[in-house]
C-alpha atoms as a printed R data frame, in Angstrom:
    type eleno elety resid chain resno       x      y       z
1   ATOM     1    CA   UNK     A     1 -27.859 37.834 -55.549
2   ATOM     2    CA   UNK     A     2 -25.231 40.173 -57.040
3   ATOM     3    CA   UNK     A     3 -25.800 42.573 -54.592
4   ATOM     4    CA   UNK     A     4 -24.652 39.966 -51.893
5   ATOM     5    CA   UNK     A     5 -21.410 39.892 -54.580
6   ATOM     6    CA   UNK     A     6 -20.730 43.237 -55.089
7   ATOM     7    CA   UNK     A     7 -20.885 43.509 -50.887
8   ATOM     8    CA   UNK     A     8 -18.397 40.759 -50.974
9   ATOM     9    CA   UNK     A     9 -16.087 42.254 -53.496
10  ATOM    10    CA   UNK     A    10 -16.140 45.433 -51.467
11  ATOM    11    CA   UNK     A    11 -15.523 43.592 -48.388
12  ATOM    12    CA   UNK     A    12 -12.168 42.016 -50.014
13  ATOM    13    CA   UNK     A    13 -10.911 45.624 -51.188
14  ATOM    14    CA   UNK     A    14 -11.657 47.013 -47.794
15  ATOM    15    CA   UNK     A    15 -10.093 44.448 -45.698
16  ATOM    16    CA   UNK     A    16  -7.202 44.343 -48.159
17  ATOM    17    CA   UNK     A    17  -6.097 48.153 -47.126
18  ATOM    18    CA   UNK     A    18  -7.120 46.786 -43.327
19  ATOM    19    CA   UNK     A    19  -4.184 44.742 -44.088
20  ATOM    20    CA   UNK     A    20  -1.782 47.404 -44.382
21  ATOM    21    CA   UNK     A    21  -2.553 48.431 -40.688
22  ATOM    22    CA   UNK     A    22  -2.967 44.283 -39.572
23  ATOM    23    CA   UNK     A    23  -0.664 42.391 -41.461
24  ATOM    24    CA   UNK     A    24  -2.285 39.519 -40.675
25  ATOM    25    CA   UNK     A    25  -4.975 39.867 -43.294
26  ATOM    26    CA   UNK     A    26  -3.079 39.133 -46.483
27  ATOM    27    CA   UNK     A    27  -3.927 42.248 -48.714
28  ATOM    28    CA   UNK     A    28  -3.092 40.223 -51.970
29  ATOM    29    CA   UNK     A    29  -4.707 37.657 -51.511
30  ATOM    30    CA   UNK     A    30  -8.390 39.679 -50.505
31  ATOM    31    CA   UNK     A    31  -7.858 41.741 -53.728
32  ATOM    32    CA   UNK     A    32  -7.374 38.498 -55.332
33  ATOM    33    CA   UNK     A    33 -10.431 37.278 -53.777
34  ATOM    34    CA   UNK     A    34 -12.337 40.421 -54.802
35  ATOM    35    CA   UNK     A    35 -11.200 39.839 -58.697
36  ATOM    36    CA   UNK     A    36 -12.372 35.930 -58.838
37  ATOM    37    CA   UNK     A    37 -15.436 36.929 -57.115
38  ATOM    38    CA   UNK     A    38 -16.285 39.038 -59.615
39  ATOM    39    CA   UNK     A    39 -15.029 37.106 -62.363
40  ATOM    40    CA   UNK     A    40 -16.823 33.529 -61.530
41  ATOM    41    CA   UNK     A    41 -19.622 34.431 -59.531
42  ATOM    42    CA   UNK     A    42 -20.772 37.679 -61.991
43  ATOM    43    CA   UNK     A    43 -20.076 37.995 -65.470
44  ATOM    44    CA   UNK     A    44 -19.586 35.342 -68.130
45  ATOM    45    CA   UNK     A    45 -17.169 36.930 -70.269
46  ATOM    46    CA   UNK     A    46 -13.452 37.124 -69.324
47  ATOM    47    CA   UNK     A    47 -11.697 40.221 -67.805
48  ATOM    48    CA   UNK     A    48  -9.124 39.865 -70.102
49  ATOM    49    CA   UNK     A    49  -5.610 38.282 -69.949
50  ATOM    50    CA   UNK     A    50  -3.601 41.682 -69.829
51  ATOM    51    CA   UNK     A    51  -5.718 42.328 -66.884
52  ATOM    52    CA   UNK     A    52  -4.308 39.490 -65.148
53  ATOM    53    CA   UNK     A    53  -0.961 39.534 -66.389
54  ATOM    54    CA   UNK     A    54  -0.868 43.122 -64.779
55  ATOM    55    CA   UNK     A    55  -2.585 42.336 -61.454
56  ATOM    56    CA   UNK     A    56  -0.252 39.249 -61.121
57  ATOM    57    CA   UNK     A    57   2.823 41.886 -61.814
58  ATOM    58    CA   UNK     A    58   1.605 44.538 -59.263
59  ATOM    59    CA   UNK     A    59   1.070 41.447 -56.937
60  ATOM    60    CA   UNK     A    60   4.609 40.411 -56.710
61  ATOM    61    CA   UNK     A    61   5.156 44.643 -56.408
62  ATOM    62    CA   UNK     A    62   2.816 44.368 -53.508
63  ATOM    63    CA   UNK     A    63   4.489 41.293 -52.013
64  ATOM    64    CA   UNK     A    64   8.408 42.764 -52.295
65  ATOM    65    CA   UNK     A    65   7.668 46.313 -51.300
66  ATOM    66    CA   UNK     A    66   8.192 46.234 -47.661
67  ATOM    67    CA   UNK     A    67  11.200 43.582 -48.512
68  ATOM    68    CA   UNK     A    68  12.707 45.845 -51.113
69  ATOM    69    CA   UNK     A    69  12.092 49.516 -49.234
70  ATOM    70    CA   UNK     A    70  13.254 48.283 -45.965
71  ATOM    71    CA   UNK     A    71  17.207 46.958 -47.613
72  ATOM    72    CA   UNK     A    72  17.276 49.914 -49.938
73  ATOM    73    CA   UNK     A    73  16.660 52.289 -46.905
74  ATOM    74    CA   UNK     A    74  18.676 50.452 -44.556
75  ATOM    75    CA   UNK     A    75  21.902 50.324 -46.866
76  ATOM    76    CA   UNK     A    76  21.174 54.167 -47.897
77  ATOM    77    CA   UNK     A    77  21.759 55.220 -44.325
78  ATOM    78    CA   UNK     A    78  24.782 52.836 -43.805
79  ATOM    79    CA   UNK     A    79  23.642 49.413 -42.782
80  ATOM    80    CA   UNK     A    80  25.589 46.579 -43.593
81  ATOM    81    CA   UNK     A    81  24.316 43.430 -45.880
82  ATOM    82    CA   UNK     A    82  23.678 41.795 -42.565
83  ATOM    83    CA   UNK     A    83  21.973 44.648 -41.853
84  ATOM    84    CA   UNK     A    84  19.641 44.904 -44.840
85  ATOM    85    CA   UNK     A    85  19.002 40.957 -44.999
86  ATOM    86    CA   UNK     A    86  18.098 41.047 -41.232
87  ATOM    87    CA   UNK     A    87  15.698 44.147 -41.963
88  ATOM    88    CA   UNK     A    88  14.097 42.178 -44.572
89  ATOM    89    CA   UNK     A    89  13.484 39.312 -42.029
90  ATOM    90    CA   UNK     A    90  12.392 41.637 -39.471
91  ATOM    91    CA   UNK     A    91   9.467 42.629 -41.472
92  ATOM    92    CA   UNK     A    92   8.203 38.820 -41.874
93  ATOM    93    CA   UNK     A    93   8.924 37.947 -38.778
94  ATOM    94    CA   UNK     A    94   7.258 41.519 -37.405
95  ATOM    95    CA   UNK     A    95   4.099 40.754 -39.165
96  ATOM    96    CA   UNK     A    96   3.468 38.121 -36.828
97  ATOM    97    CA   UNK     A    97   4.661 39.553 -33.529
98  ATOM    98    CA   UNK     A    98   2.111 42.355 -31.976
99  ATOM    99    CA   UNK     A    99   0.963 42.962 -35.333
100 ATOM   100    CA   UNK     A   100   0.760 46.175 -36.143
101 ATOM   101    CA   UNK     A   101   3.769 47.145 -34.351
102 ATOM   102    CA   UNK     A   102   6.012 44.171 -35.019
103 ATOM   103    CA   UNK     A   103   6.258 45.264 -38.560
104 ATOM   104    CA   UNK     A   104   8.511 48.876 -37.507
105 ATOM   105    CA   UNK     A   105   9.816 47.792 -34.037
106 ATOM   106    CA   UNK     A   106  11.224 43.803 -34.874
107 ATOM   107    CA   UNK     A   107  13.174 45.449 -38.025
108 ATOM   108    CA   UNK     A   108  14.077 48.487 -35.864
109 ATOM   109    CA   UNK     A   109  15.678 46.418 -32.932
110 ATOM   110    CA   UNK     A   110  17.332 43.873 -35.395
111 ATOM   111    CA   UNK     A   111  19.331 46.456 -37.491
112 ATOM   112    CA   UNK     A   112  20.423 47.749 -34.324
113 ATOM   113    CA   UNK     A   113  21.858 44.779 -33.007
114 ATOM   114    CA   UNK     A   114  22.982 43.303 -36.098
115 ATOM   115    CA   UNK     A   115  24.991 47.409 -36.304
116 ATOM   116    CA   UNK     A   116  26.039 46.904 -32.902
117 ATOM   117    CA   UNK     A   117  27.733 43.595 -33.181
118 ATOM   118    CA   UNK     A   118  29.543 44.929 -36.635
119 ATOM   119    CA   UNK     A   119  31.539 47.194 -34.114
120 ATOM   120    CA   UNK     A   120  29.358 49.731 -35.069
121 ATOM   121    CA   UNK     A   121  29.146 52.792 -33.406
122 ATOM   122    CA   UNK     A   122  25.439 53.429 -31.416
123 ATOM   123    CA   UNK     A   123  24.345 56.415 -33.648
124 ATOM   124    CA   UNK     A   124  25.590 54.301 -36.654
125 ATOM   125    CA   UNK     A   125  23.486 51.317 -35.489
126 ATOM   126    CA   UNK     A   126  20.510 54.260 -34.771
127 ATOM   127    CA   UNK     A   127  21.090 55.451 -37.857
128 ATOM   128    CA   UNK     A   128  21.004 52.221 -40.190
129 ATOM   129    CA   UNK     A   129  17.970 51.377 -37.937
130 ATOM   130    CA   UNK     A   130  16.260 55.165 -38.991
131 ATOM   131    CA   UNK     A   131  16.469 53.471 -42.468
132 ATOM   132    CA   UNK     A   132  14.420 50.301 -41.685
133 ATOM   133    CA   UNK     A   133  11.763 52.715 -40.368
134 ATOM   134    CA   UNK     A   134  12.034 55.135 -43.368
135 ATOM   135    CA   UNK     A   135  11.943 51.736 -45.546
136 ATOM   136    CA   UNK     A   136   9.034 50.540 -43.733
137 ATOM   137    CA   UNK     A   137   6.898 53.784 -44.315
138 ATOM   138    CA   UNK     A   138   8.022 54.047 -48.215
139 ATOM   139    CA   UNK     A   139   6.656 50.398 -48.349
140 ATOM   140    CA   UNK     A   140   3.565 51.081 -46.873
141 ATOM   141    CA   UNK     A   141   2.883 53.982 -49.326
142 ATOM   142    CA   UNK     A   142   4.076 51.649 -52.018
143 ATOM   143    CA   UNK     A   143   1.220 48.955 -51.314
144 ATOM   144    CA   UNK     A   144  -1.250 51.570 -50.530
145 ATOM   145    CA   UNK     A   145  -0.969 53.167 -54.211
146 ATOM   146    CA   UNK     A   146  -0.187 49.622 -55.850
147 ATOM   147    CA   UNK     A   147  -3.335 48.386 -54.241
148 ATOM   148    CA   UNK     A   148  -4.982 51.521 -55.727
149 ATOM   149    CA   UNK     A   149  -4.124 50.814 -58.953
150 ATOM   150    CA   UNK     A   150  -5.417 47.384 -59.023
151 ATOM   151    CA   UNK     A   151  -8.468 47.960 -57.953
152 ATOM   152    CA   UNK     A   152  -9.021 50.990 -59.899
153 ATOM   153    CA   UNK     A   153  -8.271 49.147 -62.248
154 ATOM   154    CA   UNK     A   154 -10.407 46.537 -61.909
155 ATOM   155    CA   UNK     A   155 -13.816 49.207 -61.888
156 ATOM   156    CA   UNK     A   156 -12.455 50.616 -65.558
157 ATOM   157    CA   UNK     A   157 -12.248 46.510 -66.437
158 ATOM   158    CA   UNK     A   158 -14.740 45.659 -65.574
């Protein structure tokens, strides 16, 4: 039977970097899967509680990454705050709009707009919008190595 686990666990840590391409599979929460697997279904002692005060750190990372990369990028290259916030929304709202693409374009066309109607010129708007895209790729990059972490992590833990 802990085969069948351990084929489960891996499962969870593949799909979770699946989720990075689909953002409809919530990478977190498969990792997170993966973990209580392995801690209720195969061992009896506990992981240990910096373990999971780490893991529940480098979750919220995980969850704020694109959030965070996407505003940062998006003021760098001379968005506005509506701008940034809009970005930020963008990505949420891209997730679920022909995912995979909805993540890059739905920020993309939003900044552009949200430029535009500022009074902003159109390579301004381009611009600020070249910043959602650079924010969207630092934030992917950001997951992938915070998801490598944690489940590194959880193979010296364990």
């Amino acid at each position: 039977m802990d085969i069948v686990w351990w084929i489960l666990i891996i499962v969870m840590f593949v799909l979770a970097f699946v989720g990075i391409i689909f953002p409809i599979i919530p990478s977190v929460l498969v990792i997170w899967i993966g973990f209580l697997i392995y801690q209720f279904a195969l061992t009896a002692e506990n992981i240990g509680w910096i373990f999971w005060v780490a893991m529940a750190v480098l979750t919220l990372l995980l969850i704020f990454s694109d959030i965070i990369a996407n505003s940062y990028f998006v003021k760098k290259f001379g968005g506005s705050k509506a701008g940034e916030r809009l970005a930020a929304l963008g990505v949420i709202v891209g997730s679920f709009i022909i995912p995979p693409f909805g993540i890059i374009i739905v920020p993309f066309i939003l900044v552009v707009i949200t430029e535009m109607i500022q009074k902003k010129t159109t390579q301004d708007a381009f611009r600020a919008a070249l910043g959602s895209l650079i924010g969207f790729l630092s934030g992917t990059f950001a997951k992938i190595v915070i998801q490598l972490i944690m489940i590194i992590w959880f193979f010296i833990v364990k």
